[in-house]
N, C-alpha and C positions, 0 to 999 in steps of 0.2 A: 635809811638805816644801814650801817655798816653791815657787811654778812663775814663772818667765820667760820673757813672751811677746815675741817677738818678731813685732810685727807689720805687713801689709805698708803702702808708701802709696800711699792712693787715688787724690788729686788733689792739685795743685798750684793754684793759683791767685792770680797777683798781680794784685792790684785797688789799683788808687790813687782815693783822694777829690780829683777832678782839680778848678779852680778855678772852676766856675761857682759862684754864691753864693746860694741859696735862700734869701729870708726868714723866721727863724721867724716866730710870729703868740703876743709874751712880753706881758706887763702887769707890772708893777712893783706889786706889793698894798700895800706898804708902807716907809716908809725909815725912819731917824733916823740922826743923827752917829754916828761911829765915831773914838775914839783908838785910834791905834796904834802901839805900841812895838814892834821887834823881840827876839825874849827876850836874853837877855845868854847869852853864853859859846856861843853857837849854831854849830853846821855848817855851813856855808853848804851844802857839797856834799850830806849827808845830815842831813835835822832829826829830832830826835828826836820829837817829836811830830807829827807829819804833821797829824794831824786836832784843832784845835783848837776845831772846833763840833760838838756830837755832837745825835743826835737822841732825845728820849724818847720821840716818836710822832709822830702827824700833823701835830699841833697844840702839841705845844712842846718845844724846846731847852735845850740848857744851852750856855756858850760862856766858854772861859779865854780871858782876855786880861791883859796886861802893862798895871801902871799907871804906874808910875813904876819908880824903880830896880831895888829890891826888894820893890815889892810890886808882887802881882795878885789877880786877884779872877774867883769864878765868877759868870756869872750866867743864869739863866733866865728866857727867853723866853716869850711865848708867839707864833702866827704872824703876829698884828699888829701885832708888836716892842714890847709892852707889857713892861716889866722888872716880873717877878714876885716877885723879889728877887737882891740881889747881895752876895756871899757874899766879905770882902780877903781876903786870903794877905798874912801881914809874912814873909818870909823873910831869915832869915839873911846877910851877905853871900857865903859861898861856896856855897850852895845854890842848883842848879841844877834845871829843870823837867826831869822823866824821863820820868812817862807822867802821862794823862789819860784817866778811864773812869769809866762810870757802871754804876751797878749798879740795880736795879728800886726801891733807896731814898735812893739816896746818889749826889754826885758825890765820885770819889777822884782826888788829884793826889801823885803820885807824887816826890819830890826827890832830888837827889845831890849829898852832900857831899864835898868831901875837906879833912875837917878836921885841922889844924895840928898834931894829936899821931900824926900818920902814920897816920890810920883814913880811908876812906870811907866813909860812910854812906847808906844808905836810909832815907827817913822819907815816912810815910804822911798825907794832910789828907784827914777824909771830911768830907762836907758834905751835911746830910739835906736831902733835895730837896723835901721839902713845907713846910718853915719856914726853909732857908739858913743852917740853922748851924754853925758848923763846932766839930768835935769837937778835944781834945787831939790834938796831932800822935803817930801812932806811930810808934817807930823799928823797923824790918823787919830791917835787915841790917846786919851792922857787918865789913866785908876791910881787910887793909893798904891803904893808899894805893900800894902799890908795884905790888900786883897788875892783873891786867885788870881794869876796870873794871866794877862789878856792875850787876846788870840786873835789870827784870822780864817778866816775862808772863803776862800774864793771859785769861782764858777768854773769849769774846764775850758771855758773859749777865754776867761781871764776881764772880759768887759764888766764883769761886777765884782766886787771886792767886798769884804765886810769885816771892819776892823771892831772886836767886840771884848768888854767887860761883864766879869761877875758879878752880882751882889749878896751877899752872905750873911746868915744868922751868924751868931755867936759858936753853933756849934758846926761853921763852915757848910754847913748844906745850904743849896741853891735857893735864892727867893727870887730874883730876877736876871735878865739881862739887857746890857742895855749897847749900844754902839752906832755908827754910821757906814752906810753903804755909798761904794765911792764907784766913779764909772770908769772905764779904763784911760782915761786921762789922768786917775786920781782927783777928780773933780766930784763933790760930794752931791749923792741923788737926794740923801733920805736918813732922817734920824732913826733909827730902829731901837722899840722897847717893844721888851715881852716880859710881859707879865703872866708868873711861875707862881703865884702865890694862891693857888686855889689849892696845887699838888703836895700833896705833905712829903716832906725830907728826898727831898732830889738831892743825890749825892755827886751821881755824873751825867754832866751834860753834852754831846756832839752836834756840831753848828754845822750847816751846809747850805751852799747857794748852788743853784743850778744860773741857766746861761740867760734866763728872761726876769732874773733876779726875785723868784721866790725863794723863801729864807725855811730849813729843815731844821726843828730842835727836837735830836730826840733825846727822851729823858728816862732815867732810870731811877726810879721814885717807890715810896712805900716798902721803905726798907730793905732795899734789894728786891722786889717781890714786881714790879709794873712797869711796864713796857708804853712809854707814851709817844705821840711823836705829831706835831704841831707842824704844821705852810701858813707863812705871811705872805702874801703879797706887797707889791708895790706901789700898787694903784689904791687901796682901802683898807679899812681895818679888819675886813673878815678873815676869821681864824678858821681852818679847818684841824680836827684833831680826831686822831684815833689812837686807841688804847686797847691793849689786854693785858692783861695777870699771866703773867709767865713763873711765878713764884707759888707756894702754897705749901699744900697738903696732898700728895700721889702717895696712893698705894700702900698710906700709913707715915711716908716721911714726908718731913717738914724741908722744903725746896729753896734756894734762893738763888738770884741772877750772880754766876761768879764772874761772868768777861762777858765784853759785849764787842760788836762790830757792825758798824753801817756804812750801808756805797748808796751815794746816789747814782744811778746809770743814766745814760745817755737817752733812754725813753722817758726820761726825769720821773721813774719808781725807785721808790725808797728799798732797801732792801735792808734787815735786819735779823742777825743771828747772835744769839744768846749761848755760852754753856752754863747751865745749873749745875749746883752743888747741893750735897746734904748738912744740913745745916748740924749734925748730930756729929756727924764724920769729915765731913770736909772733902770726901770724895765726888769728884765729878759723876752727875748721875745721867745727865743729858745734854744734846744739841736741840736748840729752836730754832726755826729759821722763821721768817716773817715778811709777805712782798704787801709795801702798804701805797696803794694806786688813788694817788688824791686826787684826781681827771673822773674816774667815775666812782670815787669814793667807794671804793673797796679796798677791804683787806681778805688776804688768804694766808692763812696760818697751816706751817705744813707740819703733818705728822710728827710727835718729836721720836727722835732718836737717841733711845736707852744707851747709853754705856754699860752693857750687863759685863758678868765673868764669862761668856762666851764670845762679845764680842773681846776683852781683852785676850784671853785663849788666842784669839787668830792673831791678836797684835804678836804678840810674843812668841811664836809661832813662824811669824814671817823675819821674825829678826835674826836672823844665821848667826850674828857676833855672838860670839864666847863671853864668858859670865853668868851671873845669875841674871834672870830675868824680874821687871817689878812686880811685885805685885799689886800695883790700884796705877791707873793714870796720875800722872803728874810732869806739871811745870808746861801744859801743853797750853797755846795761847792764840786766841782768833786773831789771823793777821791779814788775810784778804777775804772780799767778796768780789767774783767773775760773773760776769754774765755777756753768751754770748750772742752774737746777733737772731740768732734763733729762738732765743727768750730762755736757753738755758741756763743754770745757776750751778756754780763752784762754790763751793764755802771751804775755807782752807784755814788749818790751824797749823802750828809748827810748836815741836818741844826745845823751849829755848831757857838754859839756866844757868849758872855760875856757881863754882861751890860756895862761896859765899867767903867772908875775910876779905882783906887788901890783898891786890897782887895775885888774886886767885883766877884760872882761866876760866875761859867763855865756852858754852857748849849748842851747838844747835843741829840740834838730832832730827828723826823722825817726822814729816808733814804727814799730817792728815785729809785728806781730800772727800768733800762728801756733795754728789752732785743728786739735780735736783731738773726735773722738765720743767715745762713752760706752766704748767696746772700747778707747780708746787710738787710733786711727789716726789720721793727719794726714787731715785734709780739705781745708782749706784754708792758705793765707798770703797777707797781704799788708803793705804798706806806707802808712802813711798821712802824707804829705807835711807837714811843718809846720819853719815858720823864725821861733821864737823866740831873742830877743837881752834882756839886761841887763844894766846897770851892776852891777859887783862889790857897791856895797854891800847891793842886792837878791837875788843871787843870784842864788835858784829858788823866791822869794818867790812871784813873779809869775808866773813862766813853766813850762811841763812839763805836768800835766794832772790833770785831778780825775773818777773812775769812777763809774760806778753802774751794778749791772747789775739790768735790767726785762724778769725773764723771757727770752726768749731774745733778747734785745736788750743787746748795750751801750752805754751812751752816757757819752761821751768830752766835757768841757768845760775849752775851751781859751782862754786869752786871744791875740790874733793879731793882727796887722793885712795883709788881704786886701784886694786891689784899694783900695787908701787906705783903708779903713777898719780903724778901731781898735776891736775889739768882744771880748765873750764869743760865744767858737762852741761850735754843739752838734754835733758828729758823733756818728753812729750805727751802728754795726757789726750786721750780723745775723751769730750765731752761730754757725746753722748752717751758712752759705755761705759766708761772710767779707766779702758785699758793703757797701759804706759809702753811703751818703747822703753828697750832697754839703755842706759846710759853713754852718752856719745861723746868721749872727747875730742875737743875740738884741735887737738894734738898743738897746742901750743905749747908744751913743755915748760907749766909754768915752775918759775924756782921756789926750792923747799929750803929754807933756811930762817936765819932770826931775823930777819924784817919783812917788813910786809911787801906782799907781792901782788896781791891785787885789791883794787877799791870799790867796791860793790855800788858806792853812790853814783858811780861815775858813767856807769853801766845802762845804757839806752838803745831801744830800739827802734832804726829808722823805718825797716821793714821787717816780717819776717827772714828774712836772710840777711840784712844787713845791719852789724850790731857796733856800736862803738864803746868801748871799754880802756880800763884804766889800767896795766898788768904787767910783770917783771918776768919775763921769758930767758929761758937760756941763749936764746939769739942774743939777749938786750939783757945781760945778769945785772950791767951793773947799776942801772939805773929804770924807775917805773917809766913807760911807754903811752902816751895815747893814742892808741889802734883802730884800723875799723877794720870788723874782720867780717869776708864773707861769707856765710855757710852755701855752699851748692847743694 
């Protein structure tokens, strides 16, 4: 039987990375020019591919970039920004960029169509990473055009794939899903159907493979109110599933799940944070966090974490900018789960909004950080202060932040302008305390003017010290740069 722990919290701790500005001590190893196009049909709010530089090791990359309309092209690096070779993509006109991933032989680029005879489509470009070639395109997945839109996910080492469709009542809530899992040849394993039809009104579903191709769905069901979350295997039909009620009835109000976020980690544990709302008010009342360990079938459920008016008090509090302050949380949204090799757990949300209209700018303020031991218990929280702005047509190109975690260290790089200056910062969180180093630029001197000057997707870490980025420097004003800079 599954056990539910409930457990208690330790400490509290609001820490702010207050405005002094320590120099890092960076070197710039290497540049050359950079084009850059924004992909077509993109999110502004949410990008589908976050990470469009990935790393194969110490010592070299691979990196998608848009070249023109319809085409792109991969290419790899090595750390002297030597082009090893570069690999076009002609794509189609209604084909769109879906995912990006390398596997130990290949880079794969993922696309989505929603072709004219009512079909959308998935289609697979692998491209072998020791001569740049790219292989026939395969097609993965074929749904209505009318359906949700299909998806994939794939394993962190890249050997399993799973190219997947919704299927939907009338009133768009989930009844099944169905798809194929492909091996890193793109050579198909295994038809994969899960059947959703026991769970009443699933409205959002997250798909995850881990690397021995067990398949994670977890669901967000019962009207906003349940937290479920299902492992297929690949060898049989056994389902393993665990669920709790994250939603209800506390303290007299009536609860429900407003955002959600899962990471499968590398000890292949699900991890799972919810913030609830009041279903009366609309205010954020709480964080849930959830580690669900399907190896020895356990769950531990940690303590939650109220949003009271004291803990806003310290928010507002630690924010020195001029203006009135809010009064309730808002616009604030789960956007990563860390965990570090010590079994420690980050859960990190970020306030990210737009006024709203055409043409109106982009805002990404405030991260919240709320860590957690290896038991599940709150240790710490804090907030770490940041006021980024962009014009609409940029988004969140530029602005919001790019992670890496170094051991029991995270480090947080942000582009900002502090005390007049316009730089890449590096903060640093220790994990286990939740203290932050004060903000480090890394004195690039990036430029301040009306285009964009740096590309946040482009942004990859080889090592903790060694970073590769996309950025417009007053060395280099007049044109963007692909760098690799080293922090000492």
């Amino acid at each position: 039987m599954n056990k539910l722990y409930l457990l208690p919290l330790l400490l509290l701790n609001l820490l702010w990375a207050g405005p002094l500005l320590v120099q890092a001590q960076s070197k710039t190893l290497a540049s050359v020019p950079f084009s850059y196009l924004p992909g077509k049909s993109e999110d502004g709010y949410n990008k589908r591919v976050e990470h469009k530089t990935l790393p194969l090791s110490n010592s070299e990359f691979i990196l998608l970039s848009r070249q023109s309309a319809d085409t792109y092209a991969v290419v790899k690096y090595n750390t002297n920004l030597k082009k090893i070779w570069e690999a076009p993509l002609a794509l189609s006109k209604p084909e769109t960029i879906e995912a990006f991933i390398s596997t130990k032989d290949a880079a794969v680029v993922i696309t989505h169509t929603e072709a004219t005879q009512g079909k959308q489509q998935l289609y697979a470009y692998r491209i072998t990473l020791n001569d740049g070639k790219v292989q026939e395109k395969v097609l993965l997945l074929e749904a209505p055009a009318k359906s949700r839109r299909a998806g994939v996910a794939a394993s962190p080492d890249g050997t399993k794939l799973l190219a997947f469709r919704y299927h939907s009542n009338s009133n768009m809530q989930i009844q099944d899903i169905s798809g194929v899992i492909y091996d890193d040849a793109l050579a198909p394993i295994k038809e994969a159907s899960y059947n959703l039809s026991d769970i009443p009104a699933i409205l959002t579903a997250d798909v995850q493979v881990n690397n021995t191709g067990e398949q994670y769905i977890s669901l967000i069901s019962d009207n906003m109110n349940r937290l479920t979350v299902r492992q297929y295997n690949l060898l049989n039909k056994e389902v393993k599933v665990m669920s709790v009620l994250v939603g209800g009835v506390f303290d007299g109000q009536k609860v429900y799940i407003q955002d959600s976020k899962f990471s499968l980690m590398p000890d292949n544990t699900l991890y799972g944070a919810v913030f609830t709302a009041s279903e009366a008010t609309g205010q954020y009342y709480s964080l849930k966090a959830v580690r669900f360990d399907f190896e020895t079938e356990d769950m531990v459920f940690a303590e939650e974490f109220k949003f009271t008016p004291t803990y806003l008090a310290k928010i507002n509090a630690a924010d020195k900018s001029k203006g009135p302050k809010p009064e309730q949380l808002e616009d604030i949204y789960l956007s990563d789960l860390f965990l570090t090799p010590e079994q420690k757990l980050v859960v990190l949300a970020e306030k990210k909004y737009t006024e709203g209209g055409e043409n109106t700018p982009y805002y990404a303020k405030e991260l919240y950080l709320f860590g957690y031991d290896e038991y599940m218990n709150s240790t710490w929280s804090s907030v770490l202060m940041k006021n980024q702005k962009a014009p609409a047509s940029e988004a969140f190109d530029a602005i919001s932040y790019n992670a890496f975690v170094n051991g029991n260290t995270l480090d947080l790089l942000t582009k900002e302008e502090l005390k007049g200056k316009n730089d890449l910062y590096l903060h640093r969180i220790n994990v286990a305390s939740g203290a932050a180093t004060d903000p480090q630029p890394l004195d690039l001197n990036v430029v301040k003017d009306k285009n964009i000057a740096y590309v946040k997707e482009f942004t990859a870490w080889l090592t903790d010290k060694n970073i590769i980025t996309v950025v417009r420097t007053a060395k280099e004003a007049k044109e963007l740069q692909l760098s690799h800079i080293l922090i000492k």
